[in-house]
C-alpha positions in Angstrom: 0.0 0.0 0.0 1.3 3.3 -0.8 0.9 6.3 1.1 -0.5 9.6 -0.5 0.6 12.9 -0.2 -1.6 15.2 -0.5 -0.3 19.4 -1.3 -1.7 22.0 1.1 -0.2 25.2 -0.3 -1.9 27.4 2.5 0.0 25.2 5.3 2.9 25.2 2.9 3.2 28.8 3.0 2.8 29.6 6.7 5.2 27.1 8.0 7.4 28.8 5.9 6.3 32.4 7.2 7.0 31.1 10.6 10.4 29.7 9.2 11.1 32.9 7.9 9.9 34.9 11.2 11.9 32.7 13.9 15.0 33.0 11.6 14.2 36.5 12.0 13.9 36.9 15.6 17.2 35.3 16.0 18.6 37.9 13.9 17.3 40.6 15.9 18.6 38.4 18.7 22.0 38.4 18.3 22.2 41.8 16.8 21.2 43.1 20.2 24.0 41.0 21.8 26.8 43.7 19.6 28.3 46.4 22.0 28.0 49.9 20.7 31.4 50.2 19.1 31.0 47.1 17.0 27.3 47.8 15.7 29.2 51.0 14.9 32.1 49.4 13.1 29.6 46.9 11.0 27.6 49.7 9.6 30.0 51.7 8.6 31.7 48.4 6.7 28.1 48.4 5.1 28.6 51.9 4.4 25.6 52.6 6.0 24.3 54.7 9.7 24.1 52.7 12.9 20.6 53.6 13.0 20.0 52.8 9.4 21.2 49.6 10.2 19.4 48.8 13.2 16.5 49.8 11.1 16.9 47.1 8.3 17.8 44.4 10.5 14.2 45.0 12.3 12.6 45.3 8.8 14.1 41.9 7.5 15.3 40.7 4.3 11.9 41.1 2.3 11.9 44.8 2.4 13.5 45.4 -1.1 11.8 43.3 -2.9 9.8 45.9 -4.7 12.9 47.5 -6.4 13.6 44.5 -8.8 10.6 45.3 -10.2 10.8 49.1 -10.4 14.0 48.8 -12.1 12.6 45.8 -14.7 9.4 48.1 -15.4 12.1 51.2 -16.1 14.0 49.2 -18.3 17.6 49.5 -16.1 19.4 45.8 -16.2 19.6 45.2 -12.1 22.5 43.0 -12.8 24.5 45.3 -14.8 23.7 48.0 -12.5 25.1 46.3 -9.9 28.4 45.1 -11.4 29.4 48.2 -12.5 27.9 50.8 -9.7 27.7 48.2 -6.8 28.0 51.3 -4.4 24.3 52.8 -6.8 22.8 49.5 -6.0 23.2 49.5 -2.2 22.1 52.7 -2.1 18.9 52.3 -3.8 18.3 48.9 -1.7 18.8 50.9 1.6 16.3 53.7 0.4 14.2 51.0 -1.1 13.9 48.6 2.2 13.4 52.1 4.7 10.6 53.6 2.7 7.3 53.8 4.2 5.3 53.9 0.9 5.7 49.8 0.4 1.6 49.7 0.1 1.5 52.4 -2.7 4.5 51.1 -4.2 2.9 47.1 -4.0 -0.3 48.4 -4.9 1.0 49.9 -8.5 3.2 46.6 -8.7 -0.2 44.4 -8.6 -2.3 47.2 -10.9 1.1 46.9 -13.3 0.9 50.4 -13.2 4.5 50.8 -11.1 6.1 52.9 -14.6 3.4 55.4 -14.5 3.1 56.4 -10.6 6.3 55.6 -9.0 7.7 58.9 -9.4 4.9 60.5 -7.0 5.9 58.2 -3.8 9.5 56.8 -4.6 12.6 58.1 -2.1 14.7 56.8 -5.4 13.1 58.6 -8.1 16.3 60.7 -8.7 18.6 58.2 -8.9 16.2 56.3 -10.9 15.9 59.2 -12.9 19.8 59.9 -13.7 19.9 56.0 -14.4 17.6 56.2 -16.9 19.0 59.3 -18.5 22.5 57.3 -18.7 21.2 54.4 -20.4 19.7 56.3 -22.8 22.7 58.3 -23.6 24.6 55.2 -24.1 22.4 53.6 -26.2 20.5 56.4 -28.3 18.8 54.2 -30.6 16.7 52.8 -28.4 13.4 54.5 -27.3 14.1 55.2 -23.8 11.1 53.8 -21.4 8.4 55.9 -20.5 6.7 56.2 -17.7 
């Protein structure tokens, strides 16, 4: 006799959640066991502000997830972008994963209309901007994208 599995997708997903959240909670854990001074010397090896630091740590690793899609939607290459300006790339993940527009930004991402409104709410607009103006100057025969 043979056993049968059956797939429960919703179970699935929160013991994963709860994977995710316990994993996160040790984080914070032994982030809290650094003295001052070494917090201090890890953010700035991140290039980043003690505070700024703390601040991502508590936010978790899913709080850039939006940008990948921002910069497909825009047209910029995120792996080209961050071989040759790794220093662009971190700075638009750390402006990215502190913003506090994530439910304007994730509600444009599920309309598909990200292109067209990001520029209203976006702490990276910018930098997004001056991207898209280089790769358009390096490649003038295509159409930049329009948002």
């Amino acid at each position: 006799m043979t056993a049968h599995t059956h797939s429960y997708p919703l179970v699935d997903k929160l013991i994963e959640m709860f994977g995710d959240w316990l994993k996160h909670r040790r984080e914070i854990t032994e982030m809290c066991q650094f003295d001052a001074a070494e917090f201090g010397r890890i953010a700035h090896d991140l290039g980043v502000t003690s505070s700024d630091l703390d601040e991502l740590v508590r936010q978790g690793p899913h709080k850039v997830e939006e940008l990948p899609q921002l910069l497909k939607v825009l047209g910029i290459d995120e792996d080209a972008l961050a071989r040759a300006q790794p220093l662009v790339m971190r700075d638009l993940e750390r402006v990215c994963a502190l913003c506090r527009h994530k439910s304007e930004c994730d509600h444009d991402i599920a309309e598909g209309s990200l292109a067209e409104h990001y520029e209203a709410y976006c702490g990276n607009k910018v930098t997004l901007d001056a991207l898209e103006r280089e790769a358009h100057r390096d490649h003038p025969a295509s159409p930049a994208p329009r948002h």
